[in-house]
N, CA and C atoms as an extended XYZ file, in Angstrom:
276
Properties=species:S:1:pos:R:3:atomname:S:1:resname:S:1:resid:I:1 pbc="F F F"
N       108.720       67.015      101.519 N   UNK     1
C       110.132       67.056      101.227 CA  UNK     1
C       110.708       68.370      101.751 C   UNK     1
N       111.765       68.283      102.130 N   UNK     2
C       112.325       69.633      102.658 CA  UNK     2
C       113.423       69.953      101.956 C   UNK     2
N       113.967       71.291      102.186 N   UNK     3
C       114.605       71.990      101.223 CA  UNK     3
C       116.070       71.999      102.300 C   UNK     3
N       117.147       71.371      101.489 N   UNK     4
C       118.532       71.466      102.350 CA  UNK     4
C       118.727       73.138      102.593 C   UNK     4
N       118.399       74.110      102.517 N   UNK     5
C       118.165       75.262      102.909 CA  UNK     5
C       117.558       75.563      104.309 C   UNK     5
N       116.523       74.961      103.920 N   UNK     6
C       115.630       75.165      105.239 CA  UNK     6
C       116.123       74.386      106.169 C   UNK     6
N       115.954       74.796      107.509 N   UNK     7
C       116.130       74.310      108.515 CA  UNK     7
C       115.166       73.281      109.052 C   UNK     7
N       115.227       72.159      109.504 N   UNK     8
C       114.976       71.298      110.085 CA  UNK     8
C       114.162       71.398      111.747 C   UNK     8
N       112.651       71.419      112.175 N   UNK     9
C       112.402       72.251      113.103 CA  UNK     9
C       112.395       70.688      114.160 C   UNK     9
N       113.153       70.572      115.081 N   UNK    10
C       112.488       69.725      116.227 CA  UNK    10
C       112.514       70.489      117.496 C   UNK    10
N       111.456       70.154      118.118 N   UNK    11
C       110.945       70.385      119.218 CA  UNK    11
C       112.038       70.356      120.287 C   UNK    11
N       113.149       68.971      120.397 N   UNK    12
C       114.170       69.965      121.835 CA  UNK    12
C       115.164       70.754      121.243 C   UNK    12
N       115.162       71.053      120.162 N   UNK    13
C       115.857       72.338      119.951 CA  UNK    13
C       115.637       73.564      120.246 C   UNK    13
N       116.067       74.544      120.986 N   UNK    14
C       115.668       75.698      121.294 CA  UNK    14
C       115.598       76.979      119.835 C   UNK    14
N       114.563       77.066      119.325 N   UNK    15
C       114.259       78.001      118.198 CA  UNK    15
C       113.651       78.949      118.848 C   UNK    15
N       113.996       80.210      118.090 N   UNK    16
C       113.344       81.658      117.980 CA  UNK    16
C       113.157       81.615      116.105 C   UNK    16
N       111.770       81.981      116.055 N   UNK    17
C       111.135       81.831      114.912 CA  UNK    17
C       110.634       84.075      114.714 C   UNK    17
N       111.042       84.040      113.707 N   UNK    18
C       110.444       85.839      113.368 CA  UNK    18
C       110.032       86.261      112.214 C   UNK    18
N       109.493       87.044      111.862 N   UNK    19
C       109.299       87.607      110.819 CA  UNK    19
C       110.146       88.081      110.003 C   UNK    19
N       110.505       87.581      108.700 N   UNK    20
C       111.707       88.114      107.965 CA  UNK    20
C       110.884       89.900      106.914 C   UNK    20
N       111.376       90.330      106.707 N   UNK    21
C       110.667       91.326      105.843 CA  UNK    21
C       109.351       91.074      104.386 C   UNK    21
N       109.855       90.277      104.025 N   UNK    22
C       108.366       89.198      103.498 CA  UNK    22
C       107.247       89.352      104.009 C   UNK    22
N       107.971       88.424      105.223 N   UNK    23
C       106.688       88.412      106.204 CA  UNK    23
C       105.826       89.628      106.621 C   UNK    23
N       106.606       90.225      106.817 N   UNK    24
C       105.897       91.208      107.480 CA  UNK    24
C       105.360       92.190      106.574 C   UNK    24
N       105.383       92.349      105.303 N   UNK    25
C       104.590       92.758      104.299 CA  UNK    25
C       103.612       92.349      104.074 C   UNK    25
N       103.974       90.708      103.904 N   UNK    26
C       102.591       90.083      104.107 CA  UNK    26
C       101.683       90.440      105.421 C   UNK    26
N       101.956       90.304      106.442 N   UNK    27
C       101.171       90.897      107.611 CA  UNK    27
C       100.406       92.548      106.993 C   UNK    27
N       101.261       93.620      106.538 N   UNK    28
C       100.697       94.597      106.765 CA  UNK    28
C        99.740       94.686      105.517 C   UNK    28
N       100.095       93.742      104.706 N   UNK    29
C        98.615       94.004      103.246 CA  UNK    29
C        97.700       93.649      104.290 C   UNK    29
N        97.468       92.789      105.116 N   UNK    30
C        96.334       91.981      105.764 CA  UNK    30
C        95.618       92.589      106.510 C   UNK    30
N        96.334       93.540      107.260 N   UNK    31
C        96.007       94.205      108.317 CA  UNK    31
C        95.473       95.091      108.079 C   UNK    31
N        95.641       95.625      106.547 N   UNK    32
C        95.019       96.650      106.083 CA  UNK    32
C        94.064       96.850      105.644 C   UNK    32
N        93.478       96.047      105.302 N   UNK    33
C        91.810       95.663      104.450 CA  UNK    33
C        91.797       95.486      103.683 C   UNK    33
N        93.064       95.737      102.733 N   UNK    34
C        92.619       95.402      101.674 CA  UNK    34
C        92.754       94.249      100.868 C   UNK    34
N        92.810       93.321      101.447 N   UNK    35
C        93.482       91.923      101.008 CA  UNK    35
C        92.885       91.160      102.479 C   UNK    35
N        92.567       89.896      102.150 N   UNK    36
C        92.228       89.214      103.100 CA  UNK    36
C        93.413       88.031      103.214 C   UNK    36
N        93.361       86.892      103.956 N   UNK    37
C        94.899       86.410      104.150 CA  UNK    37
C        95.245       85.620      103.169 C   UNK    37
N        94.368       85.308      101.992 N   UNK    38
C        95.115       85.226      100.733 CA  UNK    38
C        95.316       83.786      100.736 C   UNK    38
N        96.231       83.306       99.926 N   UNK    39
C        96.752       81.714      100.174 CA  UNK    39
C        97.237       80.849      101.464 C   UNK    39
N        97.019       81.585      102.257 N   UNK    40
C        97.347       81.189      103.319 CA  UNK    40
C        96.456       80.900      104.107 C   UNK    40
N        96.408       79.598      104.524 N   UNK    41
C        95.374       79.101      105.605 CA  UNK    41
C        95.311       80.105      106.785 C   UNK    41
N        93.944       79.919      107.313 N   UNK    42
C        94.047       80.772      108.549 CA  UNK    42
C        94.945       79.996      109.804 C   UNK    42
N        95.035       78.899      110.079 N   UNK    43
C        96.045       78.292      110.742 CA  UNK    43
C        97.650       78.805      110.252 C   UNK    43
N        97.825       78.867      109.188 N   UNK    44
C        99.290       79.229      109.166 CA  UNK    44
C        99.512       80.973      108.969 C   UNK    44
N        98.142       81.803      108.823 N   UNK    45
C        98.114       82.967      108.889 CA  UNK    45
C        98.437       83.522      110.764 C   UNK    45
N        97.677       82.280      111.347 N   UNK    46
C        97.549       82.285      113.352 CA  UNK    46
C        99.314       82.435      113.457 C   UNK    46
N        99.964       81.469      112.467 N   UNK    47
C       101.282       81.143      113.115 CA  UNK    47
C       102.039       82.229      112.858 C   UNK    47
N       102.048       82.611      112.013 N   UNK    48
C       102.730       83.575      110.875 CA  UNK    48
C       102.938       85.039      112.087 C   UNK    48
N       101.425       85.115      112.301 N   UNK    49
C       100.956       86.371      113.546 CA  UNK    49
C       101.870       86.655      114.713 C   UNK    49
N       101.579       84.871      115.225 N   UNK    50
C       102.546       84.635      116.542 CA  UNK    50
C       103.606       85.185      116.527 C   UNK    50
N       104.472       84.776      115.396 N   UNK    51
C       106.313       85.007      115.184 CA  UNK    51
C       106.017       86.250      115.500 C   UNK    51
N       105.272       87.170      114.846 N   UNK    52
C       105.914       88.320      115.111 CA  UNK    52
C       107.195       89.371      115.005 C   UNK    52
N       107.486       89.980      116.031 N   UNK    53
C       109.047       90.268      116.387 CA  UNK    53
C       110.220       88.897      117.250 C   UNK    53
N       109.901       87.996      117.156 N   UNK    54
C       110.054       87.191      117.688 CA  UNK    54
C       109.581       86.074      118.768 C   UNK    54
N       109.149       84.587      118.721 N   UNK    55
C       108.798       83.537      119.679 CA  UNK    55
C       109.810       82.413      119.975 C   UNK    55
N       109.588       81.924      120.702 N   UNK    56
C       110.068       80.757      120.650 CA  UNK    56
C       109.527       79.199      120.757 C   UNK    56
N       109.826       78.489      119.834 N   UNK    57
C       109.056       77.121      119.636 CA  UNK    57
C       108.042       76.961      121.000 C   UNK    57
N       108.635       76.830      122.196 N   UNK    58
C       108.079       76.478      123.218 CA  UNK    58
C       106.549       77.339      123.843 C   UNK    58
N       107.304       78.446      123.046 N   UNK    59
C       105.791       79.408      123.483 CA  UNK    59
C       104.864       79.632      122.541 C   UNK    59
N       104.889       79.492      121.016 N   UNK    60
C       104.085       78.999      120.334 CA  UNK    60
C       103.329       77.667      120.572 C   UNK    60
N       104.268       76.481      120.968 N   UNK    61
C       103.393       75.248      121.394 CA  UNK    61
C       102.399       75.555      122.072 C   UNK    61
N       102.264       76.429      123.267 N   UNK    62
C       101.404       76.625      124.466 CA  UNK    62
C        99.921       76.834      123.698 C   UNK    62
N        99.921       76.893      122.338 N   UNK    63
C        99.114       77.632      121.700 CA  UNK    63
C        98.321       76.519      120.694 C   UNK    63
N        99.490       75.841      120.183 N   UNK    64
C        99.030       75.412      118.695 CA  UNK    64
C        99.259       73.553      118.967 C   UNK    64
N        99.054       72.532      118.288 N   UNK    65
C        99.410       71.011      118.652 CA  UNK    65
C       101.206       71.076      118.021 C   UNK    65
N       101.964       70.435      118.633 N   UNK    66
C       103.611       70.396      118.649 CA  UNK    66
C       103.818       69.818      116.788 C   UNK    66
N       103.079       68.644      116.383 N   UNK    67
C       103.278       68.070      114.946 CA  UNK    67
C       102.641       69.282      113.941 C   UNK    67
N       101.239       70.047      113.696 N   UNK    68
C       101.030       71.089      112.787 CA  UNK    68
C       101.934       71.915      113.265 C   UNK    68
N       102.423       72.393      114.376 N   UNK    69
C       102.654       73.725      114.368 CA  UNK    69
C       104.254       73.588      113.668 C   UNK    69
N       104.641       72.527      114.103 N   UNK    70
C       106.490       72.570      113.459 CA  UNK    70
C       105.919       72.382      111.646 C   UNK    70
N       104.931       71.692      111.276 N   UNK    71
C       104.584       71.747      110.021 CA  UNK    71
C       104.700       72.982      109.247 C   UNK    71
N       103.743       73.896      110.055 N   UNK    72
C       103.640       75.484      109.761 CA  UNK    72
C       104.348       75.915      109.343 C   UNK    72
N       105.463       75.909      110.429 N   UNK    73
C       106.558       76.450      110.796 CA  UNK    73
C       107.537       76.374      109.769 C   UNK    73
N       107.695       75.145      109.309 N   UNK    74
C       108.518       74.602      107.951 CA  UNK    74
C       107.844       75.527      106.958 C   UNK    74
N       106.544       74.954      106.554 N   UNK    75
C       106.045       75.905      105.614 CA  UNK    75
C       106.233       77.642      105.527 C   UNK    75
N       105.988       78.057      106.568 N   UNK    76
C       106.585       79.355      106.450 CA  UNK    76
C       107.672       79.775      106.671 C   UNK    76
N       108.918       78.701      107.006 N   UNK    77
C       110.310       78.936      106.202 CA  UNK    77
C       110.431       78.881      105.258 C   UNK    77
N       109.685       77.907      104.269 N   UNK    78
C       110.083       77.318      102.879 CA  UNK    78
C       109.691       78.751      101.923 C   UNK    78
N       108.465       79.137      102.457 N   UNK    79
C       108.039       80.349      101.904 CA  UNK    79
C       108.873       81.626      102.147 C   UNK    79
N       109.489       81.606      102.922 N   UNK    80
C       110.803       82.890      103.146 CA  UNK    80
C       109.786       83.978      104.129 C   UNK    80
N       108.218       83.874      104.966 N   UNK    81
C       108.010       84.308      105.771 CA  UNK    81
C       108.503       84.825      107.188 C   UNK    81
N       109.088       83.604      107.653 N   UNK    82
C       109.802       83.724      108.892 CA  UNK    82
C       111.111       83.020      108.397 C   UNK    82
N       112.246       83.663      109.491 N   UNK    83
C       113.399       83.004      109.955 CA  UNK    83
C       113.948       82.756      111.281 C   UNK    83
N       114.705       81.850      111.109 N   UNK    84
C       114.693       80.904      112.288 CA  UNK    84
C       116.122       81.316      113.204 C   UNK    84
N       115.906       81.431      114.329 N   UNK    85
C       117.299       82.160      114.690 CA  UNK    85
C       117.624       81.271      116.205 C   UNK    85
N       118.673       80.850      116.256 N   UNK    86
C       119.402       80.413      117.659 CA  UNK    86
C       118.811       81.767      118.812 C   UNK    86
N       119.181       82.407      119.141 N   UNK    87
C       118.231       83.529      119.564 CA  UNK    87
C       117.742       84.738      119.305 C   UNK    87
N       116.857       84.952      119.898 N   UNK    88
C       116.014       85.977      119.592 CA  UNK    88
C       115.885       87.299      120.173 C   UNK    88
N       116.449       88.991      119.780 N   UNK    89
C       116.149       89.911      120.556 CA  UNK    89
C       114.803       90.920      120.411 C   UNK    89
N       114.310       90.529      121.299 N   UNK    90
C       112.968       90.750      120.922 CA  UNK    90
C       112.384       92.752      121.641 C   UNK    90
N       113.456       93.152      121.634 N   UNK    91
C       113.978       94.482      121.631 CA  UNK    91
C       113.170       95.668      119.939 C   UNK    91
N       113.408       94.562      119.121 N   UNK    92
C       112.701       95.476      118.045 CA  UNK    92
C       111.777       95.271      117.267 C   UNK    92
């Protein structure tokens, strides 16, 4: 079920997917040792990684299968990990 909040991910839509500040907390407990990736599958920990400072759907695909990865992807919107942006400046 999806959340009228969340955005809706299809594939010919052009998305930039990023790390919201969440996220990226979550990244740096991980990175740090002292916590391992926690509730999070290592598949959606892979995706989580990708975003980064910013991707875009198309260049994550190159990576992951098109049906899990928009799955992910949902999931770590729903979770407030990443956000989803028309574009992306990938400057910072």
């Amino acid at each position: 079920m999806t959340s009228i909040h969340t955005p809706v991910i299809t594939s010919a839509e052009p998305r930039c997917f990023r790390l919201t500040p969440r996220g990226r907390a979550c990244v740096t407990v991980v990175e740090s040792g002292e916590q391992t990736v926690g509730s999070l599958s290592r598949y959606l920990h892979d995706v989580l990684m990708l975003c980064g400072s910013g991707a875009w759907f198309d260049q994550l695909r190159q990576f992951m299968p098109p049906r899990s990865l928009e799955e992910s992807l949902q999931s770590l919107l729903t979770l407030g990990l990443i956000e989803c942006q028309e574009g992306c400046d990938f400057t910072h």
